[in-house]
C-alpha positions as semicolon CSV with decimal commas, in nm:
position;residue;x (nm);y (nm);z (nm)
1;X;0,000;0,000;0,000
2;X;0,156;0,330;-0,101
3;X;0,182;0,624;0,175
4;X;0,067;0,966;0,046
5;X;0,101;1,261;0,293
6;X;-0,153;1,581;0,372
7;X;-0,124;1,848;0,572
8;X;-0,506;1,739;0,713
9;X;-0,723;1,423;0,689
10;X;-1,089;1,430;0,726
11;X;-1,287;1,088;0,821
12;X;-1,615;1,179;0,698
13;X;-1,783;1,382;0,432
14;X;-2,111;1,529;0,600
15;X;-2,181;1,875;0,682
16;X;-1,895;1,850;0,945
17;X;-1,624;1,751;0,740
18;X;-1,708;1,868;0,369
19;X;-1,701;2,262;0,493
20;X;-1,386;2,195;0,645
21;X;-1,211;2,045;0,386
22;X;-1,332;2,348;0,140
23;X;-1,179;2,558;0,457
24;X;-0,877;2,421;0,468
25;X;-0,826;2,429;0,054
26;X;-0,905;2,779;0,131
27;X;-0,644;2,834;0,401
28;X;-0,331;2,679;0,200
29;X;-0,391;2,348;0,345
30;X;-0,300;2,020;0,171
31;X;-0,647;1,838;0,248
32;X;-0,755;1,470;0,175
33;X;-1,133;1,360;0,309
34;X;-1,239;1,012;0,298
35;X;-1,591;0,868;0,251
36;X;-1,769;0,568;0,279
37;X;-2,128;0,607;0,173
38;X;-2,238;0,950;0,061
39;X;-2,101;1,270;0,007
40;X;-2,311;1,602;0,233
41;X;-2,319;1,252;0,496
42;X;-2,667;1,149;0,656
43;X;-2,763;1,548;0,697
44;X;-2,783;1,580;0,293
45;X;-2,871;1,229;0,219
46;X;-3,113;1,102;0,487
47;X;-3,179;1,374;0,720
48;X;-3,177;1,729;0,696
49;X;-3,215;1,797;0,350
50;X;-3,450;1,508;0,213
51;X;-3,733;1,547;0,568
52;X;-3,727;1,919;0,441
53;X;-3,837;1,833;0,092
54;X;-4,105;1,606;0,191
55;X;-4,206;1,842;0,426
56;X;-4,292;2,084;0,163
57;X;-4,479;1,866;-0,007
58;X;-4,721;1,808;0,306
59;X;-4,732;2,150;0,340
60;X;-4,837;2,202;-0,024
61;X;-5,113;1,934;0,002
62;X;-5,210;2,102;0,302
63;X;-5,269;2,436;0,160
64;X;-5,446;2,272;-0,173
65;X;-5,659;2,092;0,085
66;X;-5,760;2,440;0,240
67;X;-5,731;2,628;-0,033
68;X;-6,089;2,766;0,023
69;X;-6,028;3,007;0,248
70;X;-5,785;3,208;0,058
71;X;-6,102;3,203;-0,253
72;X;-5,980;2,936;-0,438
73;X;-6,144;2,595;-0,556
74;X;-5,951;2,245;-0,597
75;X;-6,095;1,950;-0,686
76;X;-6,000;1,585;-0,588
77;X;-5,693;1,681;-0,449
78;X;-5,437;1,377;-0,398
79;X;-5,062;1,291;-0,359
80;X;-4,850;1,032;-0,494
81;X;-4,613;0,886;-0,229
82;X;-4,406;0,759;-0,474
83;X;-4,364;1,064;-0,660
84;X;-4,306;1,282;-0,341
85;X;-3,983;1,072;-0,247
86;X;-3,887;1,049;-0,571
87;X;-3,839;1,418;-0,521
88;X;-3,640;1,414;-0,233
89;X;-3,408;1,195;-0,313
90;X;-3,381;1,403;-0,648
91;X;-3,309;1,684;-0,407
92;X;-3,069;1,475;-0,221
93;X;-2,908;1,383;-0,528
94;X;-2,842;1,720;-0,627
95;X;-2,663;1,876;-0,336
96;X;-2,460;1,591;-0,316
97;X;-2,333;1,626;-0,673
98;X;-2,299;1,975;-0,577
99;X;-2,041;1,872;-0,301
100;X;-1,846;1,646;-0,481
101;X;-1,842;1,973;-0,728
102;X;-1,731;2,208;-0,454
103;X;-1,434;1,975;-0,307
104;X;-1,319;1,882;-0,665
105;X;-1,306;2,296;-0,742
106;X;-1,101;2,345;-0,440
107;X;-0,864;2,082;-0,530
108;X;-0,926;1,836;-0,243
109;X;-0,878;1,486;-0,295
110;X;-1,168;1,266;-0,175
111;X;-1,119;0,882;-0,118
112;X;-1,412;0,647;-0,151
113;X;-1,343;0,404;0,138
114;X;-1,369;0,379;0,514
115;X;-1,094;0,564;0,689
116;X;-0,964;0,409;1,005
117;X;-0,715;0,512;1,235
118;X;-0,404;0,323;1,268
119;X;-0,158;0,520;1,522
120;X;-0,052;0,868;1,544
121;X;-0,111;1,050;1,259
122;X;-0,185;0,737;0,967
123;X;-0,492;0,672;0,849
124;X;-0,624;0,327;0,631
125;X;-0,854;0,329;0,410
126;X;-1,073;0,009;0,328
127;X;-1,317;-0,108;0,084
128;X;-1,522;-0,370;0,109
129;X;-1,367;-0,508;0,416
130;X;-1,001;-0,496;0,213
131;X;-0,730;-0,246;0,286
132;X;-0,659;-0,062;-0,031
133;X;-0,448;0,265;0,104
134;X;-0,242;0,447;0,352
135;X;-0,241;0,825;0,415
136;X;-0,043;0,978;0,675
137;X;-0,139;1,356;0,809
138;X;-0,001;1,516;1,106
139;X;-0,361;1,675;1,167
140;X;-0,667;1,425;1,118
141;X;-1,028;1,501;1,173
142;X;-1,244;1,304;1,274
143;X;-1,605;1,368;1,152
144;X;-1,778;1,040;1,158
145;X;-2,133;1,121;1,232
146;X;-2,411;0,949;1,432
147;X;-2,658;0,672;1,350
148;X;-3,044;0,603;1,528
149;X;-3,004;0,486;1,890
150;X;-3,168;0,179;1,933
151;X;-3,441;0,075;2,219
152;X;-3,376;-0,273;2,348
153;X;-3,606;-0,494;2,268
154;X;-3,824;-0,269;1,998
155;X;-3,482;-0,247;1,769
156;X;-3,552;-0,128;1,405
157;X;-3,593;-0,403;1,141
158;X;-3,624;-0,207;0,842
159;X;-4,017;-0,338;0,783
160;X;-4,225;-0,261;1,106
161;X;-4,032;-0,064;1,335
162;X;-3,872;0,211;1,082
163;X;-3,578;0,443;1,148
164;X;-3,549;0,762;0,959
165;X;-3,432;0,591;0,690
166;X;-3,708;0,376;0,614
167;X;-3,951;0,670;0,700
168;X;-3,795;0,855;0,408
169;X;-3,792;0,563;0,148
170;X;-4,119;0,394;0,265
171;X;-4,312;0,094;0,135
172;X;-4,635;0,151;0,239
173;X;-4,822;0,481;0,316
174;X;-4,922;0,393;0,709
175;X;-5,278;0,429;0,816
176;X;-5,211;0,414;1,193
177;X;-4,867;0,517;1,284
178;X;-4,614;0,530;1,638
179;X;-4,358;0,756;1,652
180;X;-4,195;0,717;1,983
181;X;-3,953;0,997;2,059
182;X;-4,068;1,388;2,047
183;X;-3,768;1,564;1,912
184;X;-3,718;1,729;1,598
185;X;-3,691;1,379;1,389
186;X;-3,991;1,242;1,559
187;X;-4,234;1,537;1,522
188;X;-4,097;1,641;1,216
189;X;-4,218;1,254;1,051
190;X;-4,524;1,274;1,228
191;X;-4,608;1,583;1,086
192;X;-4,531;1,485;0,763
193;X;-4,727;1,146;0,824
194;X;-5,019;1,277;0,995
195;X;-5,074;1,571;0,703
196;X;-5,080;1,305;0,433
197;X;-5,430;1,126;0,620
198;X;-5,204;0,876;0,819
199;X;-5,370;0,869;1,226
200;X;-5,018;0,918;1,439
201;X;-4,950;0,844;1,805
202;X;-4,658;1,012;1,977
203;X;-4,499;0,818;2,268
204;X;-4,313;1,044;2,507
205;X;-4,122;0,892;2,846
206;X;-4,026;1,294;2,946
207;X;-4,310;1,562;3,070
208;X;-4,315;1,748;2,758
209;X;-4,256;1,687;2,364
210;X;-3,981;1,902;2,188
211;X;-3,793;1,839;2,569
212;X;-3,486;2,091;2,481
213;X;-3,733;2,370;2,375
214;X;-3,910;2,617;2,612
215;X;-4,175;2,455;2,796
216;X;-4,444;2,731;2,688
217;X;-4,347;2,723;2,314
218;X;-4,342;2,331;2,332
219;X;-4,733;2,372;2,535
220;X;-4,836;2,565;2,201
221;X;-4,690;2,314;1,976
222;X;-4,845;2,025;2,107
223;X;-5,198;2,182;2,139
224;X;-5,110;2,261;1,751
225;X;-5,051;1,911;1,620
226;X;-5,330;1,767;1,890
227;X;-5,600;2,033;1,701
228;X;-5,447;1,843;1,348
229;X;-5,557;1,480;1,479
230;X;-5,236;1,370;1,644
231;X;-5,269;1,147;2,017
232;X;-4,973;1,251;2,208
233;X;-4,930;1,052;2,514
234;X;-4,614;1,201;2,767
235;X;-4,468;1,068;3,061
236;X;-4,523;0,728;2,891
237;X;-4,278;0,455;2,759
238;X;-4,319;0,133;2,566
239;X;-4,255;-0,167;2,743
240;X;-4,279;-0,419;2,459
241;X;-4,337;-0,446;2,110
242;X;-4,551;-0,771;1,898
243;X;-4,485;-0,844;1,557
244;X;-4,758;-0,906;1,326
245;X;-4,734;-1,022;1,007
246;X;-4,794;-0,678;0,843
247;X;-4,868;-0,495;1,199
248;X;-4,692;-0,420;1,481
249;X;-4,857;-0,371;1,876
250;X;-4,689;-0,179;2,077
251;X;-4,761;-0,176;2,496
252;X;-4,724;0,139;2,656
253;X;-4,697;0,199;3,077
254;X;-4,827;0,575;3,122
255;X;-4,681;0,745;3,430
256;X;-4,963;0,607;3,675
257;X;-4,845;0,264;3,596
258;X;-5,159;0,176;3,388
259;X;-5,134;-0,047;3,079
260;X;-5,256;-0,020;2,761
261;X;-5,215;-0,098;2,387
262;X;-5,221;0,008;2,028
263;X;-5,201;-0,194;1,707
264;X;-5,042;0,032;1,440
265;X;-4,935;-0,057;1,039
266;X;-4,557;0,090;1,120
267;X;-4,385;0,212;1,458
268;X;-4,113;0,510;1,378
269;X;-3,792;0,516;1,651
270;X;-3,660;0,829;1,687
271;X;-3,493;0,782;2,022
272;X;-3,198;0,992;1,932
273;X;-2,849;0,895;1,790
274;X;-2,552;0,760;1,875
275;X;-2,212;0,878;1,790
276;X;-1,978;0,658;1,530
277;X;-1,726;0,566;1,763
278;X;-1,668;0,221;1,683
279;X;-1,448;0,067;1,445
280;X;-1,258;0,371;1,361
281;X;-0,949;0,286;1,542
282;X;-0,979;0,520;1,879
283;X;-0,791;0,235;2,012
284;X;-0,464;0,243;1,822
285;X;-0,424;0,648;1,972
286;X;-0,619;0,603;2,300
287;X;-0,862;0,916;2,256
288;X;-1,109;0,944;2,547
289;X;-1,448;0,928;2,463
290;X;-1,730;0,927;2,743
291;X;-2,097;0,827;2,689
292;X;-2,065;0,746;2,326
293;X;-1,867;1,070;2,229
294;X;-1,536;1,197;2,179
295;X;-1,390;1,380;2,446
296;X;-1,274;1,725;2,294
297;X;-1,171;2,123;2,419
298;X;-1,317;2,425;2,302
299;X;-1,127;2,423;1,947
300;X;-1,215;1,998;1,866
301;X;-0,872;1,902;2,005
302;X;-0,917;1,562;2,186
303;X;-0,626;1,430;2,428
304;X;-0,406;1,332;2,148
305;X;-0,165;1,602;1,999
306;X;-0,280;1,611;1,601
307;X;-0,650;1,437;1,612
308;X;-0,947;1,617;1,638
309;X;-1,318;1,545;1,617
310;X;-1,609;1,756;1,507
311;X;-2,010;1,724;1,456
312;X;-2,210;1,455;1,602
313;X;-1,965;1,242;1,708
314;X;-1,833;1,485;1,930
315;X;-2,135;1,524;2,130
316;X;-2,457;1,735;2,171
317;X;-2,614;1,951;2,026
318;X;-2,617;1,749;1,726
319;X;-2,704;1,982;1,449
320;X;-2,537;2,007;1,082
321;X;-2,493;2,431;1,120
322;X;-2,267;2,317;1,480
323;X;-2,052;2,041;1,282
324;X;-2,000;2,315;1,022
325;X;-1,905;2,606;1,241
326;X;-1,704;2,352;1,457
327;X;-1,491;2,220;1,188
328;X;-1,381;2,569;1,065
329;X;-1,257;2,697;1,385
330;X;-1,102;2,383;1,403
331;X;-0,925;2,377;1,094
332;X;-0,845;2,736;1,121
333;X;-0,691;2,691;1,438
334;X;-0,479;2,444;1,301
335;X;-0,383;2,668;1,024
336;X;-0,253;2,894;1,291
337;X;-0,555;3,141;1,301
338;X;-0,715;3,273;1,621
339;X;-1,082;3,146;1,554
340;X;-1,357;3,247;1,875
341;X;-1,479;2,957;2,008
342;X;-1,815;2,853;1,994
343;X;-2,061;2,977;2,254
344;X;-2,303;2,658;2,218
345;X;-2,558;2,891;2,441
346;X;-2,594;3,078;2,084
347;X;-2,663;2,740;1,863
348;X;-3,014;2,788;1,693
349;X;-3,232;2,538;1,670
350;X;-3,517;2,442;1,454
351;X;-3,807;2,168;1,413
352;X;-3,959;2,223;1,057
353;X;-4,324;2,046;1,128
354;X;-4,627;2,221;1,141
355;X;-4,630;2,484;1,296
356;X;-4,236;2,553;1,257
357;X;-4,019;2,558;1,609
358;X;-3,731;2,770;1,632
359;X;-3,524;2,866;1,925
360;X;-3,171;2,954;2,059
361;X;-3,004;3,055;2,378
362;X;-3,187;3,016;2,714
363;X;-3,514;2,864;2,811
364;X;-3,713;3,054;3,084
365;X;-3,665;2,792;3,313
366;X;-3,271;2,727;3,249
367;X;-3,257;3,101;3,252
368;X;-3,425;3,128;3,601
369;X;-3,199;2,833;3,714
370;X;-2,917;3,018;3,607
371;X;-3,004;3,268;3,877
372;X;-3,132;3,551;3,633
373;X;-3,406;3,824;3,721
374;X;-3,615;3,820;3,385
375;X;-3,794;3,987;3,205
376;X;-4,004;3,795;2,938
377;X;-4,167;3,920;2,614
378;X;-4,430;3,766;2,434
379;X;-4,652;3,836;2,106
380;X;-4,896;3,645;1,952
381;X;-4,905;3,565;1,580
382;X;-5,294;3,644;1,518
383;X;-5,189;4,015;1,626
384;X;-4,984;4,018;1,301
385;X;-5,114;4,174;1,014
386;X;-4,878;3,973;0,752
387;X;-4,971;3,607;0,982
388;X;-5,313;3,718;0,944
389;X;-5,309;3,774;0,552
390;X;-5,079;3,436;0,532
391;X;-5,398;3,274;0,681
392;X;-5,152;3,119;0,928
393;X;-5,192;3,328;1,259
394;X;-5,168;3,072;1,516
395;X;-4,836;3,134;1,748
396;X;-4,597;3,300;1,945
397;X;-4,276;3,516;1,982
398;X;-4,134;3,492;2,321
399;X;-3,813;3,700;2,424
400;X;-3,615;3,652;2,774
401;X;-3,395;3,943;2,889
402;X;-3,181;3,990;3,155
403;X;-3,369;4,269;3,390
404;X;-3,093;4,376;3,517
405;X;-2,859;4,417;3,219
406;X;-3,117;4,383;2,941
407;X;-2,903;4,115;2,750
408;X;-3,066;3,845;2,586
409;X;-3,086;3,569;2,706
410;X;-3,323;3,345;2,464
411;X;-3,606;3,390;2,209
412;X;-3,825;3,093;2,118
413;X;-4,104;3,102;1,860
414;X;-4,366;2,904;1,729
415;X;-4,532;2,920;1,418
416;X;-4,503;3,021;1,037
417;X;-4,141;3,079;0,884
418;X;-4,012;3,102;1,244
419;X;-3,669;2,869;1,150
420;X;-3,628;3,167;0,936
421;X;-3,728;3,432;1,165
422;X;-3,486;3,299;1,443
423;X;-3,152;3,415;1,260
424;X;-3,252;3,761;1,379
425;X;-3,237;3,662;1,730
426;X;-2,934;3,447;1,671
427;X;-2,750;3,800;1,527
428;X;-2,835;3,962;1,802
429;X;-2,691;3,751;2,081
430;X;-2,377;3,711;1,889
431;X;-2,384;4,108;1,861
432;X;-2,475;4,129;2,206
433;X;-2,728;4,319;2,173
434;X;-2,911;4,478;2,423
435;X;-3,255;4,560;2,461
436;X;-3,285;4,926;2,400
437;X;-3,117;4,834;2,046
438;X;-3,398;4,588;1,995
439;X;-3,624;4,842;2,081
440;X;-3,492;5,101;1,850
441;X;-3,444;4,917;1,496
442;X;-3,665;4,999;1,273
443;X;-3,851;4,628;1,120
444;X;-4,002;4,644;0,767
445;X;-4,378;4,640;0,764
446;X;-4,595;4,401;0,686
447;X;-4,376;4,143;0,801
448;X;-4,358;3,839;1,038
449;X;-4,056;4,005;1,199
450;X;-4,222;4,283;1,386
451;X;-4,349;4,064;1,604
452;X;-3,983;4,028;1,723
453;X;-3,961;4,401;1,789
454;X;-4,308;4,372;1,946
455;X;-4,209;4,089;2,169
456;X;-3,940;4,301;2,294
457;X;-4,140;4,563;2,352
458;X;-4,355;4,334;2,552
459;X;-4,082;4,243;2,784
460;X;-4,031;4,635;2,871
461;X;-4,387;4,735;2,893
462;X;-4,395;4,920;2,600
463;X;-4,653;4,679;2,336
464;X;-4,812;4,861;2,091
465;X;-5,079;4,592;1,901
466;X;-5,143;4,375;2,220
């Protein structure tokens, strides 16, 4: 096997790893990235990317459905499963093309293999189980991903119990559906599911769905997808699961300790994920890991001079936009930049069902936890002219300040466009921002973003249209 040398290797080409290569090539940096399945990683190709296009197809059929209150008529109005897939995976298909475009312009060299390390600074690449190659780096990256945790004893099989893989390449359209697990994977496929006809059942064992989001936006979101037909049962687990031949019965133990059970055509697990720890070679340069992560600083360093690891596998929260921003400071740091680190308070996040959840820094609970005097903003959407004329006026902005400072703290919404809304917020607490700068920019008009000037407002005393 021949040796070839790089300044930086990259084990894995998702979000995480692609933008740093490109970085790198962009800093001076001699970069090789290695790949196994798919370019843009499970984010482009099974996660992020494909959820979002099926998601506007739901959202499309829903507004056809409806389309009677905005003075139009539709008749017979149906979808094609097949065809809506066949979309995202077109979409998919695309943006991965256009990665493979991006690292070939910037002159990276991408190997199609499993990179594993063996000792300090060598990597091996395999394919097919056979060793094919040797690379040697004195900085490598590792940006191996995650994959679905699995429940004991109600594991995946592909047919029944789906992942998210199966829920975005399914065989049958489901008229009775499980999704156990409430974060953004879970509601985001029951949304999807439960706007096409299908009658879903969320299983949650925590007191709320959406359990990292503020508990009053999270309240408003589950009223939401209750009014749209969905059961959501909290505080609740399942004990067991039955195979059928083309069914699957699931027991679930509610919080009193009462039984009960539902017969359902698929079960979805979206438990969370696991980081890709195993079988990478962690071994041959003793990196810590703890709880299914790599152990790293502030920068991605681990405990072993020259290795790094970024994105999921380095542990929560385990977004795409974090692996990205992670693995340029990283690399930049290694290119002997002086990159801030990465105030995780400031990550957004974002659950694209219906209606939209979108959120970053603190919750008013972690806030008041954190020993903060608040002072807490709110504005509904159906006091907004543009929500109103959208037809979609069901909602909330809700702002937490620091009394005593007025620094913000957090900003949660729920409701139309609000992933896009949140960047505002996000800009703000990266700007530091205070308050009586809120207060004093001017928002365009008629627009869904006044009500996060009017929010603020709220938290001062000073609403105008509530």
């Amino acid at each position: 096997m021949a040796e070839k040398n790089f300044d930086v290797i990259i084990i894995g080409g998702g979000p995480g790893g692609y933008v740093t290569a490109i970085r790198g090539a962009q800093l001076g940096l001699k970069v090789c990235i290695i790949e196994e399945k798919h370019l843009g990683g499970i984010c482009l190709n099974w996660g992020c990317i494909p959820t979002k296009a099926i998601l506007r197809s739901a959202e499309i059929y829903h507004n056809m459905k409806n389309a009677d209150e905005f003075g139009l008529t539709t008749k017979n109005v149906e979808f094609d499963l097949k065809k809506i897939i066949k979309r995202s995976r077109g979409v998919s298909d695309q943006l991965s093309n256009g990665v493979a475009f991006l690292l070939k312009k910037n002159n990276i060299t991408v190997i199609d293999g499993k990179g594993k390390l063996a000792g300090p600074g060598k990597v091996i690449v395999t394919k097919d189980g056979v060793e094919f190659e040797s690379f040697k780096a004195k900085h490598i990256i590792i940006a191996t991903g995650a994959r679905p945790h699995k429940l004991p004893g109600i594991e995946p099989d592909g047919k029944l119990i789906w992942t998210y893989f199966e829920a975005l390449n399914p065989d049958i359209m489901p008229k009775e559906l499980l999704v156990i697990g409430s974060g953004a994977i879970g509601v985001e496929f029951a949304s999807f599911y439960n706007t096409l006809g299908a009658k879903v059942t969320i299983v949650e064992v925590l007191p709320q769905i959406l359990p990292v989001e503020d508990i009053e936006i999270s309240s408003i979101a589950s009223k939401q997808l209750e009014s749209q037909g969905m059961k959501i049962l909290t505080e609740t687990k399942i004990t067991k699961v039955e195979k059928n031949k083309n069914t699957v019965t699931a027991f679930i133990e509610n919080k009193s300790g009462k039984y009960s059970k539902i017969t359902v055509d698929r079960i979805i697990s979206a438990v969370g994920v696991v980081g890709n720890i195993e079988d990478i070679g962690l071994e041959t340069v003793k990196a810590k890991t703890a709880n299914g992560y790599i152990v790293t600083d502030e920068f991605s360093a681990t405990n072993q001079n020259g290795l790094y690891a970024i994105g999921d596998v380095s542990g929560s929260p385990r977004l795409a936009h974090k692996a990205e921003h992670e693995g340029t400071i990283c690399i930049e740091k290694i290119a002997g930049l002086s990159p801030r680190s990465i105030n995780k308070i400031q990550i957004p996040s974002c659950t694209f069902c219906r209606p939209q959840i979108a959120s970053v820094g603190l919750t008013e609970k972690t806030a008041k936890q954190a020993g903060y005097k608040l002072k807490v903003g709110r504005f509904p959407y159906n006091a907004n002219g543009k929500a109103i004329a959208l037809g979609d006026s069901d909602g909330l902005v809700k702002t937490i300040f620091d009394a005593k400072t007025g620094q913000l703290l957090g900003a949660h919404i729920v409701g139309a466009k609000s992933t896009e809304l949140i960047q505002g917020f996000v800009i703000a607490m990266g700007l530091e921002t205070t308050e009586e700068e809120l207060i004093q920019t001017i928002f365009p008009h008629p627009t869904l973003s006044e009500m996060m000037h009017e929010s603020v407002l709220n938290a001062f005393g000073r609403s105008i249209h509530i």
